[in-house]
C-alpha positions in Angstrom: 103.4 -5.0 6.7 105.4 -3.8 3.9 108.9 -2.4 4.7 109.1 1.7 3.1 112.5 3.7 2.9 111.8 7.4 2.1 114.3 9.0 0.3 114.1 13.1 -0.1 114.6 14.7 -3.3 118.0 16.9 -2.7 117.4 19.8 -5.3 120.3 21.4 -5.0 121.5 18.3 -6.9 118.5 18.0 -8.9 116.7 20.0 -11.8 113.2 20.0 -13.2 113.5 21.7 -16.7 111.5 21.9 -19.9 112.4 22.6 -23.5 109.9 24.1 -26.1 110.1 25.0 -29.7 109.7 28.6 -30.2 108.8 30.2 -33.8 109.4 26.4 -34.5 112.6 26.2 -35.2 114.4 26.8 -32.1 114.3 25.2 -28.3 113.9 27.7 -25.5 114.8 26.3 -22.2 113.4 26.3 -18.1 114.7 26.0 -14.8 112.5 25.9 -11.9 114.6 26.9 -9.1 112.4 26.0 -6.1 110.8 22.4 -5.6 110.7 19.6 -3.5 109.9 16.3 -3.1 109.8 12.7 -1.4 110.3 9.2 -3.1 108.7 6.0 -0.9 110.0 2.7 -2.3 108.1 -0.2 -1.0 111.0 -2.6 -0.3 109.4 -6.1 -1.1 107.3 -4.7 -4.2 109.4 -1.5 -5.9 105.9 -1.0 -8.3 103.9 0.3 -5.3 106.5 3.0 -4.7 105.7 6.5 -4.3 106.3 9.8 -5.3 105.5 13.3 -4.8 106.7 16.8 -6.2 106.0 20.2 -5.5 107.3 23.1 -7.5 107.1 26.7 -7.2 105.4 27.4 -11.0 107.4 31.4 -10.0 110.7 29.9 -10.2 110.7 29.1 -13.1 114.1 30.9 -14.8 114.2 31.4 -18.9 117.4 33.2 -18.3 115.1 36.3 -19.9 113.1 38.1 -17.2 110.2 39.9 -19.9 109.4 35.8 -21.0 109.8 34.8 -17.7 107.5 37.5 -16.4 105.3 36.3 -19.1 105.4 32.7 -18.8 104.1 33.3 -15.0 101.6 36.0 -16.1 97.6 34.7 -16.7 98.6 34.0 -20.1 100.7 30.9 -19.5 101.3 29.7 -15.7 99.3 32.1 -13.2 101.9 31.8 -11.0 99.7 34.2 -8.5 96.6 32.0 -8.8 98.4 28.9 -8.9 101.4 28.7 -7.3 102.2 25.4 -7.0 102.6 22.3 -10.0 102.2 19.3 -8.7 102.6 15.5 -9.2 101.6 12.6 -7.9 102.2 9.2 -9.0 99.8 6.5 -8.9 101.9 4.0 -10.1 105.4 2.6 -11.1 106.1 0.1 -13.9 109.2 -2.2 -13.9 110.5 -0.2 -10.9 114.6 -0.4 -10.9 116.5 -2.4 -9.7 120.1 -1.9 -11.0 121.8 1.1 -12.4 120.9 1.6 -16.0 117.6 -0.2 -15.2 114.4 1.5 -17.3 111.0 2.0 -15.7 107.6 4.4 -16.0 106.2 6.3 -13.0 102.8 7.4 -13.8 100.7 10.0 -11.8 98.6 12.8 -11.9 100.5 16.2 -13.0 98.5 19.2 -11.7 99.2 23.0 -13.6 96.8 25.6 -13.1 94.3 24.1 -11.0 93.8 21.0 -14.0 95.0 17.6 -13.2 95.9 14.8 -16.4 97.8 11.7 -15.9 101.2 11.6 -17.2 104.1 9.2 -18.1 107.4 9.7 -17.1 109.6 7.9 -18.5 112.8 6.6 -16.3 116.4 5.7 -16.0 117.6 4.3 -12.3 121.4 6.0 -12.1 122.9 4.0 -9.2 123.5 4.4 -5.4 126.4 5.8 -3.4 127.2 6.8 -0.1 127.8 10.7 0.3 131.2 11.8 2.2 129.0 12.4 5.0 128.1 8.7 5.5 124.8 9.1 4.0 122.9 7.1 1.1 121.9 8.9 -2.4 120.1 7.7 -5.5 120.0 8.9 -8.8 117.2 8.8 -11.4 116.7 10.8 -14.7 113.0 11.2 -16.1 111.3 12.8 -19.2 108.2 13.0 -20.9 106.4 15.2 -23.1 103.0 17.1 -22.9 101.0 19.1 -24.8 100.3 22.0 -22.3 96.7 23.3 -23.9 95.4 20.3 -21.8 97.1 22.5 -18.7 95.2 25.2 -19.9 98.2 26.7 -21.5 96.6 28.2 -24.6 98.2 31.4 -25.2 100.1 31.8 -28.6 100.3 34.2 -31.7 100.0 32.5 -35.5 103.5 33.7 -37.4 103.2 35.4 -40.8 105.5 32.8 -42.7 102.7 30.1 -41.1 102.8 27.9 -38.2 103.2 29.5 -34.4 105.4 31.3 -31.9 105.3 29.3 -29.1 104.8 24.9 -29.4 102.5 23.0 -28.0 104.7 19.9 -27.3 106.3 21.0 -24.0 109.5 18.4 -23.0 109.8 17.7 -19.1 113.6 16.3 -18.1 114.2 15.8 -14.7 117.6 14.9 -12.7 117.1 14.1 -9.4 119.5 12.9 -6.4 117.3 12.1 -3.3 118.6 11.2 0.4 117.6 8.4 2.1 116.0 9.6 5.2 118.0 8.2 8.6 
């Protein structure tokens, strides 16, 4: 029987962000505020880990409410339609084993109702005990979509050529998770 610790993502020292060129020449950046999650790490094989995220697509904060408003509008998120993105892994390459240690989780991010496998790419940060006598972990993650397969279509062409808002949507998460008692 394999032995599981369960670690829960702590999100209040955590962040799920993304960073997309608009008019393309500058980055506009994403918070989502609200999201949660649980890591399972198979202790005798650290590849058949597990992980699982839900965000709140509404929290997402621009620091602009009008884009905000927009980015949850039909046009981009459909936050009332679709209020949860989700992810899923299926698998974890070179899981870590030391701090600074690189691996890939790979799973199944769903936006808008449409599911595509994605790559995040990994660093392990290292493990402490909190002042309250409990165990954290830190991890970092990134990776890059293009969010038409999403369904993520809306844009406007620019006059000098080229468009307002990127495809290429970069995903950087920090996450500290607590290992469950």
């Amino acid at each position: 029987m394999a032995e599981t610790t369960t670690w829960t993502i702590d999100p209040a020292h955590s962040s799920v962000e993304l960073a997309v060129k608009h008019m393309m020449f500058t980055t506009v950046r994403g918070r989502f505020k609200d999201f949660k999650g649980t890591i399972t790490v198979d202790e005798q094989n650290p590849d058949n880990s597990t992980v699982e995220v839900e965000i709140a697509a509404a929290s997402l904060d621009t620091g602009v409410a009008d884009r905000d408003g927009h980015l949850r509008s039909a046009d981009f998120l459909d936050t009332e339609q679709f209020p949860a993105i989700t992810f899923r892994s299926k698998r974890v390459e070179g899981a870590m084993k030391q701090e600074g240690d690189q691996f890939r989780v790979i799973g199944d991010l769903t936006i808008r109702g449409n599911t595509f496998e994605v790559t995040l790419d990994c660093v392990y940060e290292g493990t402490g005990k909190d002042p309250w006598g409990g165990t954290r972990a830190g991890a970092r993650a990134t990776a890059r979509i293009d969010r038409r397969d999403w369904g993520l279509r809306w844009n406007q062409a620019l006059e000098t050529g080229g468009i307002l808002v990127a495809n290429e949507v970069r995903i950087e998460v920090e996450v500290q998770a607590v290992k469950a008692a």
